[in-house]
C-alpha positions as CSV (number, residue, x, y, z in Angstrom):
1,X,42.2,-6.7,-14.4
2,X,38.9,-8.2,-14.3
3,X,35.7,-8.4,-12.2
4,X,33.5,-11.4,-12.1
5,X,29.9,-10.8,-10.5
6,X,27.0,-12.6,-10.1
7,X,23.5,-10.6,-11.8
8,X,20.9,-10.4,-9.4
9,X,18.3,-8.4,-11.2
10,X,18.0,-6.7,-14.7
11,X,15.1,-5.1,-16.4
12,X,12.8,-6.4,-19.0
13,X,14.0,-3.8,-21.8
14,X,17.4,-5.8,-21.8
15,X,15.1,-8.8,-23.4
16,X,13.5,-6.6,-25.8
17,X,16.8,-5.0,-27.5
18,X,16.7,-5.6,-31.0
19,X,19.5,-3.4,-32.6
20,X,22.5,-5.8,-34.4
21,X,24.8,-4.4,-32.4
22,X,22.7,-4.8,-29.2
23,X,21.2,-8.4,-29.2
24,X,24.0,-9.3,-26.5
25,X,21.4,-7.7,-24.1
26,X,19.1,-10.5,-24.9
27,X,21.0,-13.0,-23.1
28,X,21.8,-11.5,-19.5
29,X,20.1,-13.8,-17.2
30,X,19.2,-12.9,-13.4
31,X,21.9,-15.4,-11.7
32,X,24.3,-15.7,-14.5
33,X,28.2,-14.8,-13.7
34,X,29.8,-12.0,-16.1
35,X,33.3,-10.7,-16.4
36,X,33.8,-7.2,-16.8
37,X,37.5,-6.3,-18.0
38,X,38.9,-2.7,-16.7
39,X,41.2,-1.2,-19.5
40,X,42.0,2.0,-20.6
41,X,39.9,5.1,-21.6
42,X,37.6,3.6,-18.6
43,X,40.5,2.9,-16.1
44,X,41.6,6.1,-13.9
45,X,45.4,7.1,-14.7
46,X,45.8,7.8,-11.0
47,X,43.9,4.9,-9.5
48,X,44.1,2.3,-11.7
49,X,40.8,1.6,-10.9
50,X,37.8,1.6,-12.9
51,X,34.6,3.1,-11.7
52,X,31.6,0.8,-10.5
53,X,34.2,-1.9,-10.1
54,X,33.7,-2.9,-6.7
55,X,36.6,-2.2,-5.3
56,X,35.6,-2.0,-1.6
57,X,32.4,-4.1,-2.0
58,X,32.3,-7.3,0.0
59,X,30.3,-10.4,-1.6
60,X,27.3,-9.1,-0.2
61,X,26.4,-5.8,-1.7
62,X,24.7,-5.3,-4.0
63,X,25.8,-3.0,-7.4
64,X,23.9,-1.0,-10.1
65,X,25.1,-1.6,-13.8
66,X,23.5,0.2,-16.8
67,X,24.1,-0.9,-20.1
68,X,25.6,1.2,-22.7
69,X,23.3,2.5,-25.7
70,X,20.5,1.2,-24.0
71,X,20.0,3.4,-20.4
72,X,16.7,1.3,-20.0
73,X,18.8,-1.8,-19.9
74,X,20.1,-2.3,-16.4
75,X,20.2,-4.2,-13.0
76,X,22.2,-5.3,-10.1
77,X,24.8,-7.5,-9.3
78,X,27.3,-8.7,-6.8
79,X,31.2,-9.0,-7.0
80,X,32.4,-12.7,-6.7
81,X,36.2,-11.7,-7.0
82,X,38.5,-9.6,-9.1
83,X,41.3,-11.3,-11.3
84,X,44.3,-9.4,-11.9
85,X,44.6,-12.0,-15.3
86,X,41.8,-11.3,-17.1
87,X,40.2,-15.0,-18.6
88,X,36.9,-14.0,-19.8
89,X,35.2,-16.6,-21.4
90,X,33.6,-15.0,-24.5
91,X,30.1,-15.1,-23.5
92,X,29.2,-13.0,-20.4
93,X,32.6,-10.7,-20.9
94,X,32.0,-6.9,-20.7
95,X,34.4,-4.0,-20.4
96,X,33.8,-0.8,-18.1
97,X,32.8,2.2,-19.9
């Protein structure tokens, strides 16, 4: 499944990433909708679930996502809704870690 949320807030290091395989960090934007995609290792056998999904989080709270390879990287967001057919577009599409 996927998660669509909204960003509300993300640090400035995000902009400054400058590694090849980090650039994608340049282009989070504060207000921008990104799709995060649960799969396995990240999703829990038992649950199904991935963590930091959501799950129980109405519209209005507010989230804390961390970049990987960059822990300076990070912000908040809010869920819009989960899709249990993932259609990412392929900007803005992440996967939980």
């Amino acid at each position: 499944y996927c998660v669509e949320f909204r960003t509300e807030s993300l640090s400035h290091h995000c902009a400054l990433e400058n590694r090849p395989y980090a650039r994608w960090m340049q282009y989070l934007r504060e207000g921008h909708t990104v799709c995060v995609a649960c799969q396995p290792p990240a999703m829990n056998t038992d649950t199904q679930r991935c963590s930091g999904d959501g799950h129980n989080a109405d519209g209005g709270k507010i989230l804390h996502w961390e970049a990987v390879g960059n822990s300076q990287c990070q912000g908040t967001w809010k869920k819009i809704r989960q899709l249990e057919q993932c259609s990412c577009p392929l900007v803005h599409s992440f996967i939980f870690t």
